[in-house]
CHARMM internal coordinates of N, CA and C (Angstrom, degrees):
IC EDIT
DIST 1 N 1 CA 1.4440
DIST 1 CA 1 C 1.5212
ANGL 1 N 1 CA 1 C 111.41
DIST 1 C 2 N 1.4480
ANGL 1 CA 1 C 2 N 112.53
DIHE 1 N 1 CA 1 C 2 N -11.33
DIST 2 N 2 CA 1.2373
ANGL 1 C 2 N 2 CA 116.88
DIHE 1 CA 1 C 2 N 2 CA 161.21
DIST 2 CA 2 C 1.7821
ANGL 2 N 2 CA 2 C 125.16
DIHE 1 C 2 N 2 CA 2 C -17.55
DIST 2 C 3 N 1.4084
ANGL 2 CA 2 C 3 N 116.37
DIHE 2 N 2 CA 2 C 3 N -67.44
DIST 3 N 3 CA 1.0176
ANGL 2 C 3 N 3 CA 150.34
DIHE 2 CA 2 C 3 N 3 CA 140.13
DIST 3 CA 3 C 1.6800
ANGL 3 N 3 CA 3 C 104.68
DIHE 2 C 3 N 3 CA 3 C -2.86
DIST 3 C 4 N 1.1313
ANGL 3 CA 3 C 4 N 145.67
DIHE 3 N 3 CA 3 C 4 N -51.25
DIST 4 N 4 CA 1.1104
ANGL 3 C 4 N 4 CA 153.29
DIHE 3 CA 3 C 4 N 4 CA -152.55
DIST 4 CA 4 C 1.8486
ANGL 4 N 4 CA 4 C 131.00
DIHE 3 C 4 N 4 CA 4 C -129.12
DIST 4 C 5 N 1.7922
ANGL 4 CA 4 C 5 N 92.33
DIHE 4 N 4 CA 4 C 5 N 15.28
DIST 5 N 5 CA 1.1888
ANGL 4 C 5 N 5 CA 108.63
DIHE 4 CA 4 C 5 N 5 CA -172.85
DIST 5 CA 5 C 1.6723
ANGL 5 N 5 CA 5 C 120.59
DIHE 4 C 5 N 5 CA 5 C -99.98
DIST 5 C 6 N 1.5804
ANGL 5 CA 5 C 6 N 106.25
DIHE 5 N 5 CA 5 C 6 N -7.23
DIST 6 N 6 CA 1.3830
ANGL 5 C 6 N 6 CA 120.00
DIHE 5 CA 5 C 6 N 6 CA 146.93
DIST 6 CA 6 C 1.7525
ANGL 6 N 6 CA 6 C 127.63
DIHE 5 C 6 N 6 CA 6 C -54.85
DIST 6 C 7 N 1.7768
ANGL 6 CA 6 C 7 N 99.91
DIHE 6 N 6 CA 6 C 7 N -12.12
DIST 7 N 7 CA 1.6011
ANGL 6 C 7 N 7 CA 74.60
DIHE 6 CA 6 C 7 N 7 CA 176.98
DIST 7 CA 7 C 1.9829
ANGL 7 N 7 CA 7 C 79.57
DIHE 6 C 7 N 7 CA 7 C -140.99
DIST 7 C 8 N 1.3826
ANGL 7 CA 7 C 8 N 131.69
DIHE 7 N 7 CA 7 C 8 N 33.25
DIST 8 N 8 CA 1.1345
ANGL 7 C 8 N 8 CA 138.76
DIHE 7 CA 7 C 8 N 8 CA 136.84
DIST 8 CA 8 C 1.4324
ANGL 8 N 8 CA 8 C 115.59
DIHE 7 C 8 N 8 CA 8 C -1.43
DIST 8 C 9 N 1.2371
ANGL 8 CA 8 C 9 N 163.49
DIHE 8 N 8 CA 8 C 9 N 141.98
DIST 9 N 9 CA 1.2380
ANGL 8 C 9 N 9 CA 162.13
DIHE 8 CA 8 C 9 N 9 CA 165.12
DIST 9 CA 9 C 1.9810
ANGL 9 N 9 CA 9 C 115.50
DIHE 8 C 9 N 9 CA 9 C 36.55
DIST 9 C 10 N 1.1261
ANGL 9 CA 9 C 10 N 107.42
DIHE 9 N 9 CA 9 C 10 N -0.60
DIST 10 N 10 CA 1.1936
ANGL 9 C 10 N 10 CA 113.70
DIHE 9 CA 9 C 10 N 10 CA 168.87
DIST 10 CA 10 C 1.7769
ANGL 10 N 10 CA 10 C 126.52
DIHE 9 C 10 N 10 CA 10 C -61.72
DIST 10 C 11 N 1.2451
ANGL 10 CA 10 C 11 N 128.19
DIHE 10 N 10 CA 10 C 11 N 121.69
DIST 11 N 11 CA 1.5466
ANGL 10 C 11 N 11 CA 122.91
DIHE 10 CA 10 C 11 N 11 CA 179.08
DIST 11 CA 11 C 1.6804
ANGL 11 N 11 CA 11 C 125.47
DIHE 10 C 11 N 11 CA 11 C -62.84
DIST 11 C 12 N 1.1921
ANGL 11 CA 11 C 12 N 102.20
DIHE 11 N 11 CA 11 C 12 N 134.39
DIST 12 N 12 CA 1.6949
ANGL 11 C 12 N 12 CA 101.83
DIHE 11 CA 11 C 12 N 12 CA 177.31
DIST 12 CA 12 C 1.4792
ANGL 12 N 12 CA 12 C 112.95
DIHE 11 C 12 N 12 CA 12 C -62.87
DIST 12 C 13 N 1.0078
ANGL 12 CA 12 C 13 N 130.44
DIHE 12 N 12 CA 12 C 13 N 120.52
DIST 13 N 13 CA 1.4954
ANGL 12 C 13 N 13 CA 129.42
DIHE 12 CA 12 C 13 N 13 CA -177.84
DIST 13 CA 13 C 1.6907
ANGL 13 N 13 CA 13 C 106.81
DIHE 12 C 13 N 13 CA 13 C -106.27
DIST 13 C 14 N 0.9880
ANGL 13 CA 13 C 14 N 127.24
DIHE 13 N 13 CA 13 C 14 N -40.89
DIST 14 N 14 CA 1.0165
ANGL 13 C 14 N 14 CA 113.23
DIHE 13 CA 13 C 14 N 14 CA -165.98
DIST 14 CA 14 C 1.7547
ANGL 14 N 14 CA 14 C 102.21
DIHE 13 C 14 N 14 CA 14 C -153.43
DIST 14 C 15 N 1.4662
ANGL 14 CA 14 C 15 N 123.68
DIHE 14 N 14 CA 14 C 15 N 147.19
DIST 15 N 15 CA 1.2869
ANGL 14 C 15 N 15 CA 136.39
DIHE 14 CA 14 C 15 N 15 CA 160.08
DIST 15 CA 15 C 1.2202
ANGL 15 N 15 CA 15 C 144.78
DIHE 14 C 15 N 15 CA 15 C -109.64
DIST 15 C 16 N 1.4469
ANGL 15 CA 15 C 16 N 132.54
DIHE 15 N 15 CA 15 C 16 N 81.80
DIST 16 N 16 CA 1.7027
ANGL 15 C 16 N 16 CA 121.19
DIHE 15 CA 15 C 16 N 16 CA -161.06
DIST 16 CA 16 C 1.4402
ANGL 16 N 16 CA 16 C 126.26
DIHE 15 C 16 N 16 CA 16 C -57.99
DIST 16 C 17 N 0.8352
ANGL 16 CA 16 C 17 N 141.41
DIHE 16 N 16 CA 16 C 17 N 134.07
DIST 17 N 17 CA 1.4719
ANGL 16 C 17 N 17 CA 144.14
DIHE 16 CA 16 C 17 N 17 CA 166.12
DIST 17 CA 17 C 1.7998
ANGL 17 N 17 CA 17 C 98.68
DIHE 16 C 17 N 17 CA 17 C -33.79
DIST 17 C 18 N 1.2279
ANGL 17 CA 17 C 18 N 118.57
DIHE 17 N 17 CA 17 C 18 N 162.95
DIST 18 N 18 CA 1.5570
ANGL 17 C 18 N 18 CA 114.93
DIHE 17 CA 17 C 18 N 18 CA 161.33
DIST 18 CA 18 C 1.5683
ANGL 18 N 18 CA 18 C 118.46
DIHE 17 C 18 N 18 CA 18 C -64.42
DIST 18 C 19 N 1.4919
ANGL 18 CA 18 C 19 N 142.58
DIHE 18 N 18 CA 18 C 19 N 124.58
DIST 19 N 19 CA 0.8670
ANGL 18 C 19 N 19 CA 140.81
DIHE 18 CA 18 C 19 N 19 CA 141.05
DIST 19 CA 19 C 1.4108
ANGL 19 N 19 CA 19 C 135.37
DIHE 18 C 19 N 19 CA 19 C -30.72
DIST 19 C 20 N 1.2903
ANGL 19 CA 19 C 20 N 130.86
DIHE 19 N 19 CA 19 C 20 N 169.27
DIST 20 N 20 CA 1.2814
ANGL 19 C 20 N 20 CA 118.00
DIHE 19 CA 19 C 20 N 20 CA 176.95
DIST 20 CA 20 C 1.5436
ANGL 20 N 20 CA 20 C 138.63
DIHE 19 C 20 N 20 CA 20 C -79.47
DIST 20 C 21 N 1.5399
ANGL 20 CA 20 C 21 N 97.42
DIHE 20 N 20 CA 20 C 21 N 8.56
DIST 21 N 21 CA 1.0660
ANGL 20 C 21 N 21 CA 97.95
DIHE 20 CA 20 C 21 N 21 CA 169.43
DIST 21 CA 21 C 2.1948
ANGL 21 N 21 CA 21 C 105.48
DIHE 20 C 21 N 21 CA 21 C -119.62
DIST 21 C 22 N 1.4372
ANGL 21 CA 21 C 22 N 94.68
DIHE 21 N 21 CA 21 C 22 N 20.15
DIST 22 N 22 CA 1.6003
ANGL 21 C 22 N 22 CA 101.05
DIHE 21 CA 21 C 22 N 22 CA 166.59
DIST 22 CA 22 C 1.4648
ANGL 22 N 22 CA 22 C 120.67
DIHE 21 C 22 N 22 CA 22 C 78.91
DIST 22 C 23 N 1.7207
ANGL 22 CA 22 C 23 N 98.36
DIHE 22 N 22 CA 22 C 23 N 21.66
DIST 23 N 23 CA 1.5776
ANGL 22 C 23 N 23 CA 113.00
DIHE 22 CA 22 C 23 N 23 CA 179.41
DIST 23 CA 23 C 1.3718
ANGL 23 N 23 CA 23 C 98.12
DIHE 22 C 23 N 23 CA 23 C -108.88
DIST 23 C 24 N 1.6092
ANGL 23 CA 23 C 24 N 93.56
DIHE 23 N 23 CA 23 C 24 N 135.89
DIST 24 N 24 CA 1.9879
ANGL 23 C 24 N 24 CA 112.49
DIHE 23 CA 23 C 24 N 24 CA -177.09
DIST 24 CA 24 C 1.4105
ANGL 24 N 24 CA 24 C 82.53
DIHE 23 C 24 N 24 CA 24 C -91.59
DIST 24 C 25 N 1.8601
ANGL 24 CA 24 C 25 N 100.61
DIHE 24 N 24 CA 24 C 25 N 152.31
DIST 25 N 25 CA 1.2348
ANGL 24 C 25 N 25 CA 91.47
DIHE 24 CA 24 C 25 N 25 CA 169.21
DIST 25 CA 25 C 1.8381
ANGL 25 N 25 CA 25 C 94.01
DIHE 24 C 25 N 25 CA 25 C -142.96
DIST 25 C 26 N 1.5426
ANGL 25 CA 25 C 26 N 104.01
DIHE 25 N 25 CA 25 C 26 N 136.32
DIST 26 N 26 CA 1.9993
ANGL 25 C 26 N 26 CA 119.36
DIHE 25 CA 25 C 26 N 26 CA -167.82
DIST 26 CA 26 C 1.4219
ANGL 26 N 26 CA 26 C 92.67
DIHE 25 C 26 N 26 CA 26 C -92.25
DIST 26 C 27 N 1.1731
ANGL 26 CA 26 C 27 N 129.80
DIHE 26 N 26 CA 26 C 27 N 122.77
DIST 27 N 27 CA 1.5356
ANGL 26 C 27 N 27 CA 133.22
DIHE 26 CA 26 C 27 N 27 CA 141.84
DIST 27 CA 27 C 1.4181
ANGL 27 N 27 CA 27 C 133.44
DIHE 26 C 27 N 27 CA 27 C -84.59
DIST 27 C 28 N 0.8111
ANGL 27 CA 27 C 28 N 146.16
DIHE 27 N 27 CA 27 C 28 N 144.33
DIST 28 N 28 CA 1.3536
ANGL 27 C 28 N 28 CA 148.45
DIHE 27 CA 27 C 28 N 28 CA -127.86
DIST 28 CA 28 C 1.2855
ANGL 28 N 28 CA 28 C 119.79
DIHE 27 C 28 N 28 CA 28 C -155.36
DIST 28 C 29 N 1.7206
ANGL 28 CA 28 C 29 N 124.96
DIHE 28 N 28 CA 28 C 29 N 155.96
DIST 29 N 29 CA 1.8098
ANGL 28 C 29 N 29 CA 104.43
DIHE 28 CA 28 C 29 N 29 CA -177.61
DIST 29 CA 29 C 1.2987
ANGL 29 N 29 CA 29 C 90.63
DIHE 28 C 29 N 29 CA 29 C -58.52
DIST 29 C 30 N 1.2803
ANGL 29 CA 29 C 30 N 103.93
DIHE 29 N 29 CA 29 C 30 N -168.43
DIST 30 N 30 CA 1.8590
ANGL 29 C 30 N 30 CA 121.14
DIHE 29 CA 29 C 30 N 30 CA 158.06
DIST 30 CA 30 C 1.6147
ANGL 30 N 30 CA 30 C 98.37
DIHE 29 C 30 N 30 CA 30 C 69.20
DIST 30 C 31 N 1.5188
ANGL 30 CA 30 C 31 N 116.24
DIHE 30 N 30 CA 30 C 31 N 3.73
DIST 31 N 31 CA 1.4452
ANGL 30 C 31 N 31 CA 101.05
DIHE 30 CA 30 C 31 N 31 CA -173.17
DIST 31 CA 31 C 1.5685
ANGL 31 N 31 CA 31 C 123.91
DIHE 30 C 31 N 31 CA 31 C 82.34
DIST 31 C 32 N 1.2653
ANGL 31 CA 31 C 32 N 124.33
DIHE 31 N 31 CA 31 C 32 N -12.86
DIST 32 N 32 CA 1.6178
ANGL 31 C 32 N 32 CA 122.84
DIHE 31 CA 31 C 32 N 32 CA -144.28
DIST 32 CA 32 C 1.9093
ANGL 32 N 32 CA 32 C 79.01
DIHE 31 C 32 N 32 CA 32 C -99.39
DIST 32 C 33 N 1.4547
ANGL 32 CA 32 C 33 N 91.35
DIHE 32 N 32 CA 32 C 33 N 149.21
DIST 33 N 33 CA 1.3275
ANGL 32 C 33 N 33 CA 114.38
DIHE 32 CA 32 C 33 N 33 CA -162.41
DIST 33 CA 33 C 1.3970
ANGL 33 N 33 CA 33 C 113.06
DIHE 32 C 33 N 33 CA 33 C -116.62
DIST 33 C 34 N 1.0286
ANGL 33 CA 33 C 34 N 145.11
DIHE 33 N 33 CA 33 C 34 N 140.40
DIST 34 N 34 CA 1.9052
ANGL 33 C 34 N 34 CA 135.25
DIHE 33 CA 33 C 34 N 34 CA -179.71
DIST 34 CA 34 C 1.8129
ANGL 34 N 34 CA 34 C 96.68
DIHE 33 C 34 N 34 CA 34 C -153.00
DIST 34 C 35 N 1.4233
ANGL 34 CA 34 C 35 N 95.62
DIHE 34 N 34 CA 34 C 35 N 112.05
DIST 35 N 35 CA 1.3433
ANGL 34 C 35 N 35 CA 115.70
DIHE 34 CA 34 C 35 N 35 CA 171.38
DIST 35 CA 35 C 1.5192
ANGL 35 N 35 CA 35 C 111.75
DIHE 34 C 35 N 35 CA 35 C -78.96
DIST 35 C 36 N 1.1209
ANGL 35 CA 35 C 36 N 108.78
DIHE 35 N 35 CA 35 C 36 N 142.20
DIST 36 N 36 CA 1.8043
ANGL 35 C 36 N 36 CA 121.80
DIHE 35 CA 35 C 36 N 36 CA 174.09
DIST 36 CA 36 C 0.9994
ANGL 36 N 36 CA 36 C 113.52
DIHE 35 C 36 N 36 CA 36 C -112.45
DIST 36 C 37 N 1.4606
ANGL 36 CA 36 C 37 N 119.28
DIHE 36 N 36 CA 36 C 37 N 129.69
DIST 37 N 37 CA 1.8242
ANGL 36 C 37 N 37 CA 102.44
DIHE 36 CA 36 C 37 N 37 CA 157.38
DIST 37 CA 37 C 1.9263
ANGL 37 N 37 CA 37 C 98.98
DIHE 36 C 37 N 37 CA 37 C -164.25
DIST 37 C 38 N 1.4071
ANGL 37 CA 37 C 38 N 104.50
DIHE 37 N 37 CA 37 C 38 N 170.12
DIST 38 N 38 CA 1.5145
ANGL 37 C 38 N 38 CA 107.53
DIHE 37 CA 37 C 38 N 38 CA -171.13
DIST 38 CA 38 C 1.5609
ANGL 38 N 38 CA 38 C 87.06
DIHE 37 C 38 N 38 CA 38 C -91.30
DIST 38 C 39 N 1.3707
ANGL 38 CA 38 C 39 N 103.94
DIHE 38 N 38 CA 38 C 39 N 155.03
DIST 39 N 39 CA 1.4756
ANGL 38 C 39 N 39 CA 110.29
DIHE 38 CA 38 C 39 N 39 CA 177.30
DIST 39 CA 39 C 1.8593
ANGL 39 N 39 CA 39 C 104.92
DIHE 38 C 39 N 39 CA 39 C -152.99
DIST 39 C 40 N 0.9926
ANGL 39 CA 39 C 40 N 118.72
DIHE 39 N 39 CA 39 C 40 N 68.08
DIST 40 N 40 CA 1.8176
ANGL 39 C 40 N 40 CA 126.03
DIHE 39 CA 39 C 40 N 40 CA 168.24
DIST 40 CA 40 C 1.4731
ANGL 40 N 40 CA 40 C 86.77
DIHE 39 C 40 N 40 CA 40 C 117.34
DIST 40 C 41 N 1.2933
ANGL 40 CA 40 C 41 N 143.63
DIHE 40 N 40 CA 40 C 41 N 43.84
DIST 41 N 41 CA 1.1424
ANGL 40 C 41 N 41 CA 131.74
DIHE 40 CA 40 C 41 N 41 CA 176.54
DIST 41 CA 41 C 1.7589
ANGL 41 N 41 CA 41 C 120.51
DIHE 40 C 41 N 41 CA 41 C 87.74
DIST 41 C 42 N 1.5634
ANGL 41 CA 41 C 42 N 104.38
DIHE 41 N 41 CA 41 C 42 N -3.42
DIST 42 N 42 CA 1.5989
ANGL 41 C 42 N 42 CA 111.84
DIHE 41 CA 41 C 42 N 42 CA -166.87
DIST 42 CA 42 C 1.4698
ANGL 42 N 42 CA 42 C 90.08
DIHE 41 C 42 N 42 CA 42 C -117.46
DIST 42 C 43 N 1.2865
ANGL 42 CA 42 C 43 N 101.60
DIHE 42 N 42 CA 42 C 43 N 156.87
DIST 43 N 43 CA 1.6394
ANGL 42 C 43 N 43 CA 112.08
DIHE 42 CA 42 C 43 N 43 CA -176.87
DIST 43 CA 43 C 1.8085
ANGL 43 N 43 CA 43 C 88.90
DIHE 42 C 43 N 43 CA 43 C -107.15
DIST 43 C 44 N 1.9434
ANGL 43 CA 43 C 44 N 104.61
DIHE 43 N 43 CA 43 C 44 N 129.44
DIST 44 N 44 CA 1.1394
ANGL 43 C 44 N 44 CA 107.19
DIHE 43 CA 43 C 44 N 44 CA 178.57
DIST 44 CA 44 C 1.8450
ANGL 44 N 44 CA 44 C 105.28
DIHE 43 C 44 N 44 CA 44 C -123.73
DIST 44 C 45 N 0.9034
ANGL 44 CA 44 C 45 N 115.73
DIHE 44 N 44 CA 44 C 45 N 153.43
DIST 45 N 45 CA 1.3811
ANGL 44 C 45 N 45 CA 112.34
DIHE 44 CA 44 C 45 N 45 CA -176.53
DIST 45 CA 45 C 1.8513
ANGL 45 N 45 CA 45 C 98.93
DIHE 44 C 45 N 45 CA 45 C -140.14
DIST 45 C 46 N 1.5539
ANGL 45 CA 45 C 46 N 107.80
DIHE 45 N 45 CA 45 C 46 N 170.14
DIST 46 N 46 CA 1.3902
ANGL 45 C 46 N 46 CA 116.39
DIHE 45 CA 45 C 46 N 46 CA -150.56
DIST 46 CA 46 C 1.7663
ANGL 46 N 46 CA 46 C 106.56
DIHE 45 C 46 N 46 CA 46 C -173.47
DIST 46 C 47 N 1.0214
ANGL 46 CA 46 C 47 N 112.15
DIHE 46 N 46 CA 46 C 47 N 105.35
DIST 47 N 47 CA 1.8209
ANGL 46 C 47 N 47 CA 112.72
DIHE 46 CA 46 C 47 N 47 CA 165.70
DIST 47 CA 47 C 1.4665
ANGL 47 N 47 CA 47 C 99.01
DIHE 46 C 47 N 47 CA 47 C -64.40
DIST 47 C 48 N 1.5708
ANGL 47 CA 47 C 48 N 80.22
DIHE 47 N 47 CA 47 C 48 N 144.95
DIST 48 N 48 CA 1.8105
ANGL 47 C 48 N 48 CA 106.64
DIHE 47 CA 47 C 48 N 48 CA -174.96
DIST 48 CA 48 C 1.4583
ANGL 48 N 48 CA 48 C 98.82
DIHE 47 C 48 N 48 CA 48 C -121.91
END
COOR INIT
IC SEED 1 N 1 CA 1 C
IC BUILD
């Protein structure tokens, strides 16, 4: 979970609908962004 301690106690601000290629995307205070999406059956996520 290492991985996920940049947005640690931070508030959800905002949620995108899926894009067209079927990536959610979480916005966050501070701006910081973390894309979602399934990728071979596994859910992979990624700062933008």
């Amino acid at each position: 979970m290492e991985k996920f301690e940049q947005i640690k106690m931070l508030e959800l601000v905002k949620v995108d609908d899926p894009d067209s290629d079927g990536d959610l995307t979480l916005t966050f205070q501070e701006d910081k962004k973390l894309k979602v999406k399934i990728v071979d059956g596994k859910l992979v996520s990624e700062f933008i």
